[in-house]
Kinemage of the C-alpha trace (Angstrom):
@kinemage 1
@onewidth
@group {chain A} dominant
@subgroup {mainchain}
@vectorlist {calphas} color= white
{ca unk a 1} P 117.295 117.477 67.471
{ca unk a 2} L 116.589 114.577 69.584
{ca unk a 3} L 118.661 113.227 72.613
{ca unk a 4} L 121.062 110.610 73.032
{ca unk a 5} L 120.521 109.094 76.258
{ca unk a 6} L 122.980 106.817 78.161
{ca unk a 7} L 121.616 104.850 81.315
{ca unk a 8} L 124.222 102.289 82.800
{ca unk a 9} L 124.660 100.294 86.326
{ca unk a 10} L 128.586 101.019 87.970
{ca unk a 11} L 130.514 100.068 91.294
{ca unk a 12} L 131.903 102.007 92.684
{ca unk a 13} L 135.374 102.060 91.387
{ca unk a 14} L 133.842 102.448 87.913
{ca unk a 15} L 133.186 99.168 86.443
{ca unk a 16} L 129.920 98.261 84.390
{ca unk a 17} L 130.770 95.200 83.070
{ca unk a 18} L 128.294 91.871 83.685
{ca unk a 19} L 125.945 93.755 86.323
{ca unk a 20} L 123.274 90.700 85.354
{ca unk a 21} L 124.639 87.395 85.334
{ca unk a 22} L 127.694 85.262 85.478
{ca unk a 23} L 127.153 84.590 81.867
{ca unk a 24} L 126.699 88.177 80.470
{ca unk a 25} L 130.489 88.836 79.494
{ca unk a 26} L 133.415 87.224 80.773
{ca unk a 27} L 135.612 89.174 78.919
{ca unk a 28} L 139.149 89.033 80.181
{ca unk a 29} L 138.351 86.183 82.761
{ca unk a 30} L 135.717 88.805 84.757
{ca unk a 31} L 134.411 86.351 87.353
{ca unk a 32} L 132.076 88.229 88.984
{ca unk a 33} L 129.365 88.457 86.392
{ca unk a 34} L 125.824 89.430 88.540
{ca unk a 35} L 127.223 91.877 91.017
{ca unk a 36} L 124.363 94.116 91.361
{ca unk a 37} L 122.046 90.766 92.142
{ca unk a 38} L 120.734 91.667 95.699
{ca unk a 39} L 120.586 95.533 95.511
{ca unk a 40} L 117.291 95.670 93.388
{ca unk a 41} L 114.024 96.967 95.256
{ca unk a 42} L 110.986 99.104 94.877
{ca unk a 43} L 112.725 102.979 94.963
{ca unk a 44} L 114.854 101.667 92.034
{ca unk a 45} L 112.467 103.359 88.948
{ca unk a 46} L 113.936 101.660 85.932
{ca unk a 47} L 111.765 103.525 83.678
{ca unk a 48} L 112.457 106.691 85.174
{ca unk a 49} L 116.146 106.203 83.884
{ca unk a 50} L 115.614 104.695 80.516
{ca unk a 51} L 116.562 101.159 81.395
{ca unk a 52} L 113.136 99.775 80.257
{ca unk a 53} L 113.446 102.253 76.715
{ca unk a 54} L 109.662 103.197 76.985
{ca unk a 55} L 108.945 105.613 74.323
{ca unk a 56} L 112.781 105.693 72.672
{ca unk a 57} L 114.814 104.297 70.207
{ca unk a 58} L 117.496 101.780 71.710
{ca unk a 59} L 120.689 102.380 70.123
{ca unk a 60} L 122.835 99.158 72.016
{ca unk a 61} L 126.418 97.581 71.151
{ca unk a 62} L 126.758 93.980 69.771
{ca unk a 63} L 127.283 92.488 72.929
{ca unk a 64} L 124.492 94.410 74.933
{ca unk a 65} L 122.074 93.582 71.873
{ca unk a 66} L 122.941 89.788 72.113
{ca unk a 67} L 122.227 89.602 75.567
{ca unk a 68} L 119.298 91.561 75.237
{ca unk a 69} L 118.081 89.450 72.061
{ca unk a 70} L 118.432 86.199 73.921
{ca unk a 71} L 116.446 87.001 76.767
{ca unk a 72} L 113.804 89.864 76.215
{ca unk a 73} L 111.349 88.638 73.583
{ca unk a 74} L 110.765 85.130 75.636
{ca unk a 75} L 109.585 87.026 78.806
{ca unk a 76} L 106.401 86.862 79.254
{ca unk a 77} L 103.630 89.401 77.523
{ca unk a 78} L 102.336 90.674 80.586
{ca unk a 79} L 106.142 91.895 81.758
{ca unk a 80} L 106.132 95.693 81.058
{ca unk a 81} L 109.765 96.252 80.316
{ca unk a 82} L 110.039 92.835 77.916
{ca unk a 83} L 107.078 94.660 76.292
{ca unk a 84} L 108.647 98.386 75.667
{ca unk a 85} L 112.166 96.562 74.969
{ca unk a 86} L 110.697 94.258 72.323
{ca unk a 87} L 108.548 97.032 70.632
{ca unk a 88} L 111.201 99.746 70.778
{ca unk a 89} L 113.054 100.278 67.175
{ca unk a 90} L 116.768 98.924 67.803
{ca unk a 91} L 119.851 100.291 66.280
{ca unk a 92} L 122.585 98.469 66.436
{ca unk a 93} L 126.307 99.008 66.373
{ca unk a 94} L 128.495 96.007 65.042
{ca unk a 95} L 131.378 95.031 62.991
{ca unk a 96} L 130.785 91.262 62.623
{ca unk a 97} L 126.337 90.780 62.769
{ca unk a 98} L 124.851 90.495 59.393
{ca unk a 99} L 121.475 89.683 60.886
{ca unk a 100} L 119.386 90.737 63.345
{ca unk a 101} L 116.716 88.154 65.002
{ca unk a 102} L 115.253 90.742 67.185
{ca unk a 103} L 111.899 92.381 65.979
{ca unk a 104} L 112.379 96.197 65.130
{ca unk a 105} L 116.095 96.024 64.589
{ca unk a 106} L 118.415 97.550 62.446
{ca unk a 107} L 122.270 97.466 61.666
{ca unk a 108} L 124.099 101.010 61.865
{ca unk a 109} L 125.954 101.059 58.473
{ca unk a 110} L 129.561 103.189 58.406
{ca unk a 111} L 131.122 105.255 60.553
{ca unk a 112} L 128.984 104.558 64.170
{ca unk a 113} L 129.999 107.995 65.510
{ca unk a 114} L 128.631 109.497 61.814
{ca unk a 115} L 125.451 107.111 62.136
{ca unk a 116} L 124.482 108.491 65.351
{ca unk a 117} L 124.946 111.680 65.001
{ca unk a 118} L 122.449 111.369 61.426
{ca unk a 119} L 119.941 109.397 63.843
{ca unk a 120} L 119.677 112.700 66.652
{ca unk a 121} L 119.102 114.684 63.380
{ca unk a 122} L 116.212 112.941 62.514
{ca unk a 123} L 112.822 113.177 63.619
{ca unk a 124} L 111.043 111.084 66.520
{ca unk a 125} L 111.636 109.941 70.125
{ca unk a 126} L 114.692 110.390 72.225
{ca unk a 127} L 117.223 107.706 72.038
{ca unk a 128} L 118.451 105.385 74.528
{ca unk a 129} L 121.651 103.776 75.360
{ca unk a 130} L 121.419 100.966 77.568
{ca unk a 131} L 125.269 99.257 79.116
{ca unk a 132} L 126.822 98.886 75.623
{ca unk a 133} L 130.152 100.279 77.269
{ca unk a 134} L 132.855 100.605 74.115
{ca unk a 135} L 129.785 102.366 72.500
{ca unk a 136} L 129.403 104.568 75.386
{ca unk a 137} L 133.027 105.582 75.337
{ca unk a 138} L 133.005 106.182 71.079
{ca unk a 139} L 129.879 108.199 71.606
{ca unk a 140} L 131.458 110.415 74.660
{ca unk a 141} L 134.409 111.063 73.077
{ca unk a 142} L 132.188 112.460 70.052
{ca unk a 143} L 130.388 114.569 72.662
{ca unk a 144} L 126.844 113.140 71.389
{ca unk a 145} L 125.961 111.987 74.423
{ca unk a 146} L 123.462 114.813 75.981
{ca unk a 147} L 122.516 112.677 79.288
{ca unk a 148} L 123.853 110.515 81.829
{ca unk a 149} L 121.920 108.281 84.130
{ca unk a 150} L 124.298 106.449 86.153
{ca unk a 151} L 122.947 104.378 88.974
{ca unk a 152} L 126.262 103.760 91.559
{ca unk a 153} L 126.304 100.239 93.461
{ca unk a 154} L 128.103 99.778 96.960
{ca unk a 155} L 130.435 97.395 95.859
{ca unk a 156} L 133.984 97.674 94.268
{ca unk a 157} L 135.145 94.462 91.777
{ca unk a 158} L 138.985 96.117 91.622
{ca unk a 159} L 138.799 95.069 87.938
{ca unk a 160} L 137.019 94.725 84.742
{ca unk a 161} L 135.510 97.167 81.506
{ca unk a 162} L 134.993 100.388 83.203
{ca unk a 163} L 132.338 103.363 81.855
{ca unk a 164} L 135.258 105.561 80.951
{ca unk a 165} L 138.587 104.750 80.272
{ca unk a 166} L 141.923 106.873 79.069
{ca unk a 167} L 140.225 107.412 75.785
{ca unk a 168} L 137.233 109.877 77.491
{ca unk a 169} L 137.318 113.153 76.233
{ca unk a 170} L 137.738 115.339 79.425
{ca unk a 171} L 134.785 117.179 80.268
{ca unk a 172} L 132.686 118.821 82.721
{ca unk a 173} L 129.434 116.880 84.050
{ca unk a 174} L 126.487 118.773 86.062
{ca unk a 175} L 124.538 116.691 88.373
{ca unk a 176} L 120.909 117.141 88.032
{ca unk a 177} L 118.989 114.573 89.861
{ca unk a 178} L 119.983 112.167 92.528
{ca unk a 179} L 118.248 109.275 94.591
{ca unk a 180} L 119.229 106.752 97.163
{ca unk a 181} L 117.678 103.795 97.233
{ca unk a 182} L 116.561 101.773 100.252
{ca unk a 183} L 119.890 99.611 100.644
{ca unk a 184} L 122.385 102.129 98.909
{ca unk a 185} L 122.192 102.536 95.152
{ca unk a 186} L 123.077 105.506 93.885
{ca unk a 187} L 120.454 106.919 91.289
{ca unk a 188} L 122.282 109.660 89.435
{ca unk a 189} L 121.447 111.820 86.408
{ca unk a 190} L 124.486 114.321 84.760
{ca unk a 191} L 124.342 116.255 81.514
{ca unk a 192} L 127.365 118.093 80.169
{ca unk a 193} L 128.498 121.587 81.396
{ca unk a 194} L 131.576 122.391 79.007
{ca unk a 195} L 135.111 122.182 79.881
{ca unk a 196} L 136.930 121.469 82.538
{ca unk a 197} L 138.182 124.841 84.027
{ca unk a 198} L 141.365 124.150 85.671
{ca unk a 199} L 142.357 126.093 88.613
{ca unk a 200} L 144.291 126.208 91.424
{ca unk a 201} L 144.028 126.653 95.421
{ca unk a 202} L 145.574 130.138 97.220
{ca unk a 203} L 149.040 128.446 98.548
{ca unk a 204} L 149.172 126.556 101.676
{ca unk a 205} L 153.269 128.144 102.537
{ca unk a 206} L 153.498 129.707 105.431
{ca unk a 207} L 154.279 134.018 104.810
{ca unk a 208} L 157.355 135.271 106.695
{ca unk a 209} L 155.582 136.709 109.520
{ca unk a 210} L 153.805 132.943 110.186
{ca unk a 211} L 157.427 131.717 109.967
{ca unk a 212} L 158.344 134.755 112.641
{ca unk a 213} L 155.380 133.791 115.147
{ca unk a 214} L 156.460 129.928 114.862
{ca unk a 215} L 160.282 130.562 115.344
{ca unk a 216} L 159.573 132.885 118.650
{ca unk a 217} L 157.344 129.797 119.747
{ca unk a 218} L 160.189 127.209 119.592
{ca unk a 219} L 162.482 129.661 121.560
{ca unk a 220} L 160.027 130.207 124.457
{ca unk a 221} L 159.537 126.485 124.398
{ca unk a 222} L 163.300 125.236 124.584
């Protein structure tokens, strides 16, 4: 079975929405679209963590897709990720598109959760998640989701769509791989590890003879 992979840009208090532009999704009156502008340099390996989808499938919400679709295939030839994102094959998770302009696209049909989980059974490349954040969260809750690249930015927006919400399944994570870049981005990978084993800390009361020790300390002291 083939792998579902998620790769997504956060701040630090959790929120992915509109890392690229003012314009990318202003969603509840977010104002500040284009938060990670100023952050990108060399150590940053977009490939490395799926965000270019070289050799995968791109499985992308309607509003990632549209934002991808309106920018990607008039970059020019020569720019390597325009050129893996427009030849990837794109499936695509919507409730209102009947049409898809983008070369090498394709509408999930039904159930999303069902359609993804029919896609990892098939044969071929690993598949790719790129932002698509309510997708994220339907696909998480499923437990489909096999990895996690999450790259961490130094800033905190206070508000806005966040990666998971109250509807996340809870679940244990296992960090795997981690980078810093040159001015502070986080470069995470996680995978899943099970539960969540609860537990609890040996208790911090004092016993009766601490209680003894501190009482004959207060007496020599007064």
């Amino acid at each position: 079975m083939r792998k579902l992979i998620a790769s997504t840009f956060v701040s630090l208090d959790g929120v992915m929405q509109a890392p690229g532009g003012p314009q990318e999704d202003a969603t509840g009156g977010f104002r500040l679209g284009g938060w990670m502008f100023g952050y990108a340099d060399d150590s940053m390996d977009m490939s490395a963590a799926g965000f270019d989808g070289k050799d995968r499938e791109l499985v992308l919400g309607r509003r990632t897709y549209q934002i991808f679709e309106a920018y990607w295939p008039y970059q020019p030839e020569d720019n390597p990720i325009a050129k893996s994102l427009n030849a990837a094959r794109k499936h695509v998770a919507s409730r209102t598109l009947t049409t898809l302009g983008w070369t090498n696209s394709t509408l999930l049909q039904g159930d999303v959760v069902r359609a993804v989980a029919a896609l990892k059974a098939q044969p071929g490349p690993d598949l790719q998640l790129i932002g698509s954040g309510e997708l994220i969260q339907s696909l998480q809750a499923a437990s489909l989701i096999d990895v996690y690249n999450v790259w961490t930015f130094p800033v905190v927006l206070g508000r806005g769509k966040r990666l998971f919400s109250e509807t996340a399944r809870p679940s244990a994570l296992r960090l795997v791989r981690s980078q810093l870049s040159t001015i502070g981005v986080v470069m995470s990978t996680y995978v899943p590890d099970g539960e969540i084993q609860p537990g609890s800390f040996p208790s911090a009361e004092p016993s009766e003879l601490e209680l003894a020790r501190r009482s004959q300390m207060m007496n020599e002291i007064w």
